[in-house]
C-alpha positions as CSV (number, residue, x, y, z in Angstrom):
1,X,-7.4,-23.0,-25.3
2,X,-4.3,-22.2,-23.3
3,X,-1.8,-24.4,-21.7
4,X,-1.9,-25.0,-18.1
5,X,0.1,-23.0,-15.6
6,X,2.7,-24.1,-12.8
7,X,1.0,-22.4,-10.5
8,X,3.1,-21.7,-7.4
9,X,5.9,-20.6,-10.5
10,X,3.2,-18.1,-11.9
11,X,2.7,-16.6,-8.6
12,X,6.5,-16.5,-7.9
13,X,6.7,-14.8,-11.2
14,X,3.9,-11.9,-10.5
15,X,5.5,-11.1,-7.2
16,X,8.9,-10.2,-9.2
17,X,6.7,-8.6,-11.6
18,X,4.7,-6.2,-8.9
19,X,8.2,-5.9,-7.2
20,X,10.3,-4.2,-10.4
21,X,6.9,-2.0,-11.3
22,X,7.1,-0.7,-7.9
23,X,10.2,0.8,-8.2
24,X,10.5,4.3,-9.9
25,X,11.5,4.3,-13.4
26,X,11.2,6.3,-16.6
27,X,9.6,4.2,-19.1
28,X,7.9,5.9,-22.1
29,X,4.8,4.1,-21.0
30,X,5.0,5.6,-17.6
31,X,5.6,9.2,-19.1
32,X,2.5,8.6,-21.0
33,X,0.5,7.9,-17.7
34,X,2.3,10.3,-15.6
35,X,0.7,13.1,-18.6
36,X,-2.3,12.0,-18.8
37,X,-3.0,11.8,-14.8
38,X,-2.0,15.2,-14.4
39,X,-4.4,16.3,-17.2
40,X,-6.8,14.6,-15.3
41,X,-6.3,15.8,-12.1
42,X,-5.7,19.5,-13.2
43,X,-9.1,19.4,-15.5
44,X,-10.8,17.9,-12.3
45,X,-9.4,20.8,-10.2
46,X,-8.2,18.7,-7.5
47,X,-4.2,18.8,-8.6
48,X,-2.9,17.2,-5.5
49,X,-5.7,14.4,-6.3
50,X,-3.0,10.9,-7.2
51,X,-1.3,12.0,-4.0
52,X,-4.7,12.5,-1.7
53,X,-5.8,9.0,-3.2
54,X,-3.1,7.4,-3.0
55,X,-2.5,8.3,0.5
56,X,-6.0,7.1,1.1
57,X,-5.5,3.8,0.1
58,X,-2.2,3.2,2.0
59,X,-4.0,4.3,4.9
60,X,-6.9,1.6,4.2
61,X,-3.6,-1.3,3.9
62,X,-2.3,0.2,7.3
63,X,-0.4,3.1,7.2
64,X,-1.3,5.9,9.8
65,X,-4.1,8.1,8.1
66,X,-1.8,11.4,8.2
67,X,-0.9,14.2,5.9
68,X,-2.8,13.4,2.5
69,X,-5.5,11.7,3.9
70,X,-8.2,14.7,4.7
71,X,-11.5,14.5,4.8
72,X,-13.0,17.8,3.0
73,X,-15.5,17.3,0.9
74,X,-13.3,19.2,-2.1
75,X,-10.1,16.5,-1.4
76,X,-12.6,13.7,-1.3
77,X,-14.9,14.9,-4.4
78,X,-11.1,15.4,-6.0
79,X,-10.3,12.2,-5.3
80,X,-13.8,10.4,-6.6
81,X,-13.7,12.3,-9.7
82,X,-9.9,11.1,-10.5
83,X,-11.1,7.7,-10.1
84,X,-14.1,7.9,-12.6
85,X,-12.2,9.4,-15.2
86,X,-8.4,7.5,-14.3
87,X,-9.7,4.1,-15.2
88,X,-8.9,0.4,-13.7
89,X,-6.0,1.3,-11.6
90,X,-7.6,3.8,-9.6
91,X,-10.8,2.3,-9.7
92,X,-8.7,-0.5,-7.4
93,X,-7.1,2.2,-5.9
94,X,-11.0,3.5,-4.6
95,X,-12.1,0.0,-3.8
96,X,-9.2,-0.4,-1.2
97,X,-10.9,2.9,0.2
98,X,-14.1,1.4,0.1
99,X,-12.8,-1.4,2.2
100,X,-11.5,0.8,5.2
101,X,-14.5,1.3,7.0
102,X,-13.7,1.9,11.2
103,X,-10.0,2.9,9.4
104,X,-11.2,5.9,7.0
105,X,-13.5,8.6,8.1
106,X,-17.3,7.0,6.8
107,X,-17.3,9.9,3.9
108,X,-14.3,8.1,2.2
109,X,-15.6,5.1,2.8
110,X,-19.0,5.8,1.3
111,X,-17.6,7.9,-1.6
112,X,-16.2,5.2,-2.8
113,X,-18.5,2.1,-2.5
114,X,-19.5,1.6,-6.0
115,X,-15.8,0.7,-7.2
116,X,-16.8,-2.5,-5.8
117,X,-18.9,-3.7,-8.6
118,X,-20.2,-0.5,-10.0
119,X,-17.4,0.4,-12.3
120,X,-18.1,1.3,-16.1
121,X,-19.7,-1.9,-18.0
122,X,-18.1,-2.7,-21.3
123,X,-20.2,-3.0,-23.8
124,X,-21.7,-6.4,-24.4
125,X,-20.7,-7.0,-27.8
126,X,-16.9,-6.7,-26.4
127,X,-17.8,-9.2,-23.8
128,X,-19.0,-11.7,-26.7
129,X,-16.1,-10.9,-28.8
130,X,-13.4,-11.8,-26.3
131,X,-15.6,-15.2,-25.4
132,X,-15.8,-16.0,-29.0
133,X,-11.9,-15.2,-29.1
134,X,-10.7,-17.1,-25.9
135,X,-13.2,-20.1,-26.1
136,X,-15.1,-20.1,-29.5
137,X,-17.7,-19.3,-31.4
138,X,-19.9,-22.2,-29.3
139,X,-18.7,-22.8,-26.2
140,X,-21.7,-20.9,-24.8
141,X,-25.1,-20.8,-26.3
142,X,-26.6,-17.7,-24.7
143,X,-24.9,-14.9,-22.8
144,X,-27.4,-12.3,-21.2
145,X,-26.9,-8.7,-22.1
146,X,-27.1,-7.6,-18.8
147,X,-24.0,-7.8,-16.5
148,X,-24.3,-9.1,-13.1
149,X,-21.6,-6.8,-11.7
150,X,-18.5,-4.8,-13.1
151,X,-15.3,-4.3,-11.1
152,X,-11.7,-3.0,-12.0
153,X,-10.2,-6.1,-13.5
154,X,-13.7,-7.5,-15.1
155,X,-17.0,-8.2,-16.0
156,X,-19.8,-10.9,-14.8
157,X,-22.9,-11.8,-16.6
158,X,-25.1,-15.1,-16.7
159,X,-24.4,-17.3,-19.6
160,X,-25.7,-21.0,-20.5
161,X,-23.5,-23.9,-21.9
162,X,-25.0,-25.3,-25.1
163,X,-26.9,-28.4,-22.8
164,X,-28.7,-25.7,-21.0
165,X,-26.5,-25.8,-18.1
166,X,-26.7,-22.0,-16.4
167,X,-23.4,-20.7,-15.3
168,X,-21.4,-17.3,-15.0
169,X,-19.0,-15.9,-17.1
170,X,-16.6,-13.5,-16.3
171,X,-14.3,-11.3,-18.9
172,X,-11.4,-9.9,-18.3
173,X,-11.0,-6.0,-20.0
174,X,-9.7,-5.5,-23.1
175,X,-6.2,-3.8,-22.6
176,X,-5.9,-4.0,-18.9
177,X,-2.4,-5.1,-18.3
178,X,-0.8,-2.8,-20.3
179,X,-2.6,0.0,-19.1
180,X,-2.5,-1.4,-15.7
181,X,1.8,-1.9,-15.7
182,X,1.7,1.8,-17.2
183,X,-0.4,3.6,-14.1
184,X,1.5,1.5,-11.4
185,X,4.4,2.8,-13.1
186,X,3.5,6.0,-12.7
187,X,2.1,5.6,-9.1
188,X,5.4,4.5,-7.9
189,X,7.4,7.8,-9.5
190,X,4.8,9.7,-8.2
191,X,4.8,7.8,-4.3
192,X,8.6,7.9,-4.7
193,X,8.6,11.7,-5.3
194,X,6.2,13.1,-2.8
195,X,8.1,10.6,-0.2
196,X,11.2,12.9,-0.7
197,X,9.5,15.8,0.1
198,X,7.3,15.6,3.4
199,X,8.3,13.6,6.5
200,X,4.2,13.1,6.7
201,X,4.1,11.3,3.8
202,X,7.1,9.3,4.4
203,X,5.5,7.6,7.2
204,X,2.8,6.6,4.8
205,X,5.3,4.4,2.9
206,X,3.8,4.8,-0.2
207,X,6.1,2.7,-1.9
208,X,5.8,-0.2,-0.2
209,X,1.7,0.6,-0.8
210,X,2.4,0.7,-4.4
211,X,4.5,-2.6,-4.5
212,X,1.2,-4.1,-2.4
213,X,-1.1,-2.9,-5.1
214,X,0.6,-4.4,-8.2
215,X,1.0,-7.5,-6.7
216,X,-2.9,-7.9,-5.5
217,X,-3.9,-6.4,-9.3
218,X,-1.5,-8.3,-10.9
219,X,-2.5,-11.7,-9.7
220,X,-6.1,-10.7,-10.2
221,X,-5.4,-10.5,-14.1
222,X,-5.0,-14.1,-14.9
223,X,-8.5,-15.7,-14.1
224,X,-6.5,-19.3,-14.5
225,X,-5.2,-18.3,-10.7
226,X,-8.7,-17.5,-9.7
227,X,-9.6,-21.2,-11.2
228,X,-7.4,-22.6,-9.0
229,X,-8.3,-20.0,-5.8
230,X,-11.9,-21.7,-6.3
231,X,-10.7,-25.5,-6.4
232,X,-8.3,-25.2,-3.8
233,X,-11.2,-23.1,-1.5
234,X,-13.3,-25.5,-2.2
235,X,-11.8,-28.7,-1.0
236,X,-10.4,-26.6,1.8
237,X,-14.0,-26.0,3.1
238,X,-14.8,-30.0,2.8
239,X,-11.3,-30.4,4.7
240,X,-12.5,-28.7,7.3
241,X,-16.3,-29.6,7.6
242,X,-17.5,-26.2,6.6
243,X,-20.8,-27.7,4.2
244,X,-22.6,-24.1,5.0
245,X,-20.2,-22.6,2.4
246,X,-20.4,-23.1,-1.3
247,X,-17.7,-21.7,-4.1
248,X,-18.5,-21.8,-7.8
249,X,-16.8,-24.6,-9.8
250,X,-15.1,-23.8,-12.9
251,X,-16.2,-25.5,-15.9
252,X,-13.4,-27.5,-17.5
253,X,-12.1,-26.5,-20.7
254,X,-13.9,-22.9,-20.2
255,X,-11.1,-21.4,-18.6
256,X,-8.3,-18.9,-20.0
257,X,-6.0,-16.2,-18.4
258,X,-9.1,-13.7,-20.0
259,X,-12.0,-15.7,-19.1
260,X,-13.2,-17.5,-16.5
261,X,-16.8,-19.6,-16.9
262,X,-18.1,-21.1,-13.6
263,X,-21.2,-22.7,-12.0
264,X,-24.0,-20.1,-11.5
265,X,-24.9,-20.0,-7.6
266,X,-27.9,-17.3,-6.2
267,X,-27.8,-16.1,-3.1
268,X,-28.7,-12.6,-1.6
269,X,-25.5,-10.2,-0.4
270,X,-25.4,-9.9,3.1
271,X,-26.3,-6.3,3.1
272,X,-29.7,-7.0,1.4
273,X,-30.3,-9.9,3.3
274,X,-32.1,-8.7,6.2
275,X,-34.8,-6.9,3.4
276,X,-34.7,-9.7,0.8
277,X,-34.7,-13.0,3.1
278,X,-37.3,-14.9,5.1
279,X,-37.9,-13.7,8.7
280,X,-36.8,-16.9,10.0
281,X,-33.0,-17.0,8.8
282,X,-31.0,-16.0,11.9
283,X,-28.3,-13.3,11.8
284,X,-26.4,-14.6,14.4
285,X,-26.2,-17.9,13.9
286,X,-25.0,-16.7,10.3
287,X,-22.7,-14.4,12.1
288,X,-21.2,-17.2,14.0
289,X,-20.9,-19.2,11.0
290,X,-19.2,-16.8,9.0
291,X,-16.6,-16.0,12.0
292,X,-15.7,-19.9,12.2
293,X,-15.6,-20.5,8.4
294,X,-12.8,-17.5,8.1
295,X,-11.0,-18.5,11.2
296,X,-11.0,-22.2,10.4
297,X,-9.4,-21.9,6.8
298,X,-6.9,-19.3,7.9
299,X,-5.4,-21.0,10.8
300,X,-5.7,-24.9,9.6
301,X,-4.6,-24.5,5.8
302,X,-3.7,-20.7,5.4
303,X,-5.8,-19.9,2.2
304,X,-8.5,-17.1,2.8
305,X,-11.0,-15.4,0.5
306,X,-9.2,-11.9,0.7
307,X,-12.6,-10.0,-0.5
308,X,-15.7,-10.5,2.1
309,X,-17.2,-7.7,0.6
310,X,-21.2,-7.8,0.6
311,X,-21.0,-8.5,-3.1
312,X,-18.5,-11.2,-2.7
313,X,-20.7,-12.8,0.5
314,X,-24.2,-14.1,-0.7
315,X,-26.2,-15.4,2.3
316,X,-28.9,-18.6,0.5
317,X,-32.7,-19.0,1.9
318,X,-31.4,-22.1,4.1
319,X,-29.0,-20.3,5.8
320,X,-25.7,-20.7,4.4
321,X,-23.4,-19.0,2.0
322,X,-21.8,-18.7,-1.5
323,X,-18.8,-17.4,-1.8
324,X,-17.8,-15.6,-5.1
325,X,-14.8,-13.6,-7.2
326,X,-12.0,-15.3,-5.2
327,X,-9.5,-13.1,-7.5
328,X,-7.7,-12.2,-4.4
329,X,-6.8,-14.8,-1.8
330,X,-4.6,-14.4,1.4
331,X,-2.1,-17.2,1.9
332,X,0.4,-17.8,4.9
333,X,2.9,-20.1,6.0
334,X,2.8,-22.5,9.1
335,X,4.5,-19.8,10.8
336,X,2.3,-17.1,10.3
337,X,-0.6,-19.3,10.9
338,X,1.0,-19.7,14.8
339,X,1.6,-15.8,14.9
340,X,-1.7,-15.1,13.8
341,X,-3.2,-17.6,16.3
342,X,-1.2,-15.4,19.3
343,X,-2.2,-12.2,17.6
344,X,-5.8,-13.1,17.7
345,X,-5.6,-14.4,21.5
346,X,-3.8,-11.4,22.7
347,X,-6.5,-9.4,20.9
348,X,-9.3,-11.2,22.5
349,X,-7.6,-10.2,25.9
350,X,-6.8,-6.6,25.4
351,X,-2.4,-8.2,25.7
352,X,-0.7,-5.5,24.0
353,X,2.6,-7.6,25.0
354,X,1.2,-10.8,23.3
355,X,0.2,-8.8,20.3
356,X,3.5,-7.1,19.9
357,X,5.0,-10.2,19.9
358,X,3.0,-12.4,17.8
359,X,3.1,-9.2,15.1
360,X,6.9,-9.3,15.4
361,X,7.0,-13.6,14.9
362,X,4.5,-12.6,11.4
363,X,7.4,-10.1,10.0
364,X,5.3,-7.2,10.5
365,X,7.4,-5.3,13.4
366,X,11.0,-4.7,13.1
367,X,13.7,-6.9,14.8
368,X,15.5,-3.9,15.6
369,X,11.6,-1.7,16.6
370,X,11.7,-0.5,20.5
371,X,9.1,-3.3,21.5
372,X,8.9,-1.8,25.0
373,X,8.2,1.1,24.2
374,X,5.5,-0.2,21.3
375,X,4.0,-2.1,24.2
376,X,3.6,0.5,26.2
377,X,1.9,3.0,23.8
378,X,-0.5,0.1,21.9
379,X,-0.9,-1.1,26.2
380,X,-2.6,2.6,27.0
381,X,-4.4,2.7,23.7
382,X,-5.9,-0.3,24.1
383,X,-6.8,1.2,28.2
384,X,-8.2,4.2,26.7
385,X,-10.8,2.4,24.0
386,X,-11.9,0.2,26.7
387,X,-12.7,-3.1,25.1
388,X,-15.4,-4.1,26.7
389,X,-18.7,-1.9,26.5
390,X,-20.9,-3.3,29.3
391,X,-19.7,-7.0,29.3
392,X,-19.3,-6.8,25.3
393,X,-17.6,-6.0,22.5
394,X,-19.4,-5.6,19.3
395,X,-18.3,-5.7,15.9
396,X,-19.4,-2.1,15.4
397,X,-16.4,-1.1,17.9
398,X,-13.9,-3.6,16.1
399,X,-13.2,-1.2,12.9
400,X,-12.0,1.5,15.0
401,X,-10.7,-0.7,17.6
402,X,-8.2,-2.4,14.7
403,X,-7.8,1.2,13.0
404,X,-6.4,3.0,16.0
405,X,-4.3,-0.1,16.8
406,X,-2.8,0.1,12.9
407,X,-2.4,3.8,13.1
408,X,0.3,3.4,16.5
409,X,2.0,0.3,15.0
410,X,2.6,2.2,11.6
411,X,4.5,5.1,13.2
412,X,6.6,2.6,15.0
413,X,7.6,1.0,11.6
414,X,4.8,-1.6,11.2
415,X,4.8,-2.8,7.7
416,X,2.0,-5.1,7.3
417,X,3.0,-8.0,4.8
418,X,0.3,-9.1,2.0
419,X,-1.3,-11.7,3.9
420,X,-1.9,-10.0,7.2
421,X,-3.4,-6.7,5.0
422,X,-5.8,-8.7,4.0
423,X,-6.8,-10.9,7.1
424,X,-7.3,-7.2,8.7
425,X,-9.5,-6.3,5.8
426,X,-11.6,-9.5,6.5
427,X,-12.0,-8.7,10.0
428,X,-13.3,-5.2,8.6
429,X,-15.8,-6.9,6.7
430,X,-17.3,-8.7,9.3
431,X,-17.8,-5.7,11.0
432,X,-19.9,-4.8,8.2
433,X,-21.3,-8.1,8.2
434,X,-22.5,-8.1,11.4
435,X,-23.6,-4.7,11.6
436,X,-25.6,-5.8,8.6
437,X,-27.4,-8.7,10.1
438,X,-26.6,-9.0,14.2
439,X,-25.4,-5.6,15.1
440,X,-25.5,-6.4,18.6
441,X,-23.5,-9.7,18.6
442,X,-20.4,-9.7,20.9
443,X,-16.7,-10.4,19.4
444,X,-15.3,-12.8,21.8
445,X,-18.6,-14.7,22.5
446,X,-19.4,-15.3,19.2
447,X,-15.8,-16.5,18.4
448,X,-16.1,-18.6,21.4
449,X,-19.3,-20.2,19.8
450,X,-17.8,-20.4,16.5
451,X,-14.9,-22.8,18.2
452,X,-17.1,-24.9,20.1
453,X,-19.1,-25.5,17.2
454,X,-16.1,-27.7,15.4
455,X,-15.9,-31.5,15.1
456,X,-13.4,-32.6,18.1
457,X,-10.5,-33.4,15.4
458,X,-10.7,-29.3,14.1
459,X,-11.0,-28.4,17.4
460,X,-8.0,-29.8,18.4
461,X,-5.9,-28.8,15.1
462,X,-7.1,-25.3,15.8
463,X,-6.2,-25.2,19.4
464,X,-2.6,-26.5,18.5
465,X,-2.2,-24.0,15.9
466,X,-3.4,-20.8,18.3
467,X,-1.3,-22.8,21.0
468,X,1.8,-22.9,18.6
């Protein structure tokens, strides 16, 4: 077994570790990767395919979707065949694509959906060789052959403790730091070269992408983070009254940096659930719920699943949800917890001023950006998509309403920080959510809902923080 962790420390420590890969260096290592990426591209005939990718992804984290980022079937069939044969780190590379629906044209965005949890299984007998390695030869009586899903970082299958007790277990990849360090090596000489010669790709700031995308991999490596992501979520959601949402416990004892053993929990993802569920279960009361549960956490405690994916989102025969893989979690301080609250209420009334502003109190605008002159050009934007539809605005508008809005910020030097990346991506998500199960259902109304539905002493502590 391993020791515990200082926690906060360990984090601290990724964050310099993500920050020294992301500069350009010449490490043997990275020479290694650099050569065996460009074999890669060149035998998949798509030689320009790292660059095309990786401008694809930046674009998904907020940078304006210019100069890589096209949408020909030969750059995107380049791009997806990289990913197949480049292993984990552009495997993560294609699942932020996946996640950029209403920001990417739909062909990226559907090229690359099975990076979510469709990436190449290991074979089982690896999977039982690390268990047996991490926790011993019994610490689980059966593990089925099976897996349940298989992403970038790892691999999930159903296992049962010696009592009987079912749970999941989920392996970590033989290898995968090394090889992961090596290709984010490379990704940042590679980011750092093409920046130096196109102005287009400069304003994709692929650098600061790069540094973005060790850090989110990086932390995703030690499944003793992910322990705690699932405690601490947990007794968030009891904090703040939110019994519709359950999140797996980890079994004590069963957990290393490698291998993470948790409390099974069924549930249907919410993009099967309209097939797979009873008639009865009501999309947009789930809608609503879903809506209040991320906006709740965020703003009152500033800890977040960073992941809604359907896979990641199960929706349960009673109604409610299980939340799983909470690898990547979005955390802010107090003060971005106020200037998300203004961002979100000068979004809900089309305020370019009061978004500007709250953006520029989260660290994601300039001190020194025009903010007039960003007010003004977001202000007509925001005129021309014309919010409101007949009365409402549904979530199948808010992808491209958030992607246009990214797209003027970046070329005004928006640089969006971890935390807000990822609240973005959630919003994303529930676009997909409830284009999944209440495609109709109107933003603001069912936010206003969500609100109403909270216990007078949430209400209140979320009123003071969007007030704040």
């Amino acid at each position: 077994m391993e020791r515990t962790i200082d926690i906060d420390r360990e984090r601290a420590r990724v964050a310099r570790e993500a920050g020294a890969l992301a500069r350009p260096r010449i490490w043997t290592d990275t020479i290694g990767a650099l050569a065996t990426t460009a074999w890669r591209a060149v035998s998949s005939a798509a030689p320009d395919a790292p660059l095309v990718l990786l401008g694809a992804a930046a674009s998904a984290a907020g940078a304006p979707a210019i100069g890589p980022v096209r949408s020909e079937p030969a750059a995107i069939a380049g791009a997806q065949r990289l990913v197949r044969r480049g292993g984990p780190a552009y495997i993560k590379l294609g699942q932020f694509v996946a996640s950029a629906d209403g920001i990417l044209p739909p062909a990226w965005v559907q090229a690359f959906a099975w990076c979510r949890d469709d990436a190449p299984r290991l074979d089982t007998r690896i999977v039982r060789d690390v268990i047996a390695r991490e926790l011993g030869e019994d610490a689980l009586a059966v593990v089925e052959e099976e897996a349940l899903a298989a992403g970038s970082i790892g691999q999930v299958h159903r296992a049962w403790l010696p009592d009987g007790t079912p749970v999941v277990v989920k392996v970590r990849r033989p290898g995968l730091r090394r090889r992961l360090r090596s290709d984010i090596g490379a990704l940042a000489l590679a980011a750092a070269g093409a920046e130096r010669m196109s102005e287009d790709v400069a304003a994709l700031n692929l650098p600061g992408f790069v540094e973005l995308f060790a850090q989110l991999t990086l932390e995703e490596l030690d499944f003793r983070l992910e322990a705690h992501n699932l405690v601490q979520s947990a007794a968030i959601y009891r904090d703040c009254g939110l019994d519709f949402v359950q999140v797996p416990r980890p079994i004590d004892g069963l957990v290393t940096s490698r291998v993470l053993v948790m409390e099974h929990v069924a549930g249907v993802p919410y993009d099967r659930a309209g097939e797979e569920l009873d008639a009865d279960v009501d999309g947009e009361r789930l809608l609503q719920l879903a809506i209040g549960g991320v906006l709740t956490s965020t703003l009152l405690h500033g800890v977040f699943h960073g992941d809604l994916h359907a896979g990641n989102v199960l929706v349960r025969h009673d109604g409610t949800f299980a939340l799983v893989d909470f690898g990547i979690c979005g955390r802010l301080s107090e003060e971005q917890r106020a200037a998300l609250g203004a961002y979100l209420m000068g979004f809900a009334a089309g305020d370019a001023a009061a978004q500007i502003h709250a953006l520029r109190r989260f660290g994601a605008i300039p001190a020194d950006a025009d903010a007039d002159a960003l007010v003004a050009e977001l202000g007509a934007e925001l005129e021309r998509l014309g919010h409101r539809a007949d009365g409402a605005v549904t979530f199948e508008r808010l992808g491209d309403t958030v992607g246009r809005q990214l797209a003027i910020l970046s070329r005004n030097g928006f640089r969006m920080p971890k935390g807000l990346v990822l609240f973005f991506k959630n919003l994303l998500y529930l676009s997909s959510f409830a284009a999944a199960i209440a495609p109709q259902a109107d933003l603001f109304s069912t936010i206003e809902r969500a609100l109403g539905d909270l216990d007078a002493e949430h209400a209140a502590r979320l009123g003071a923080a969007l007030a704040a």
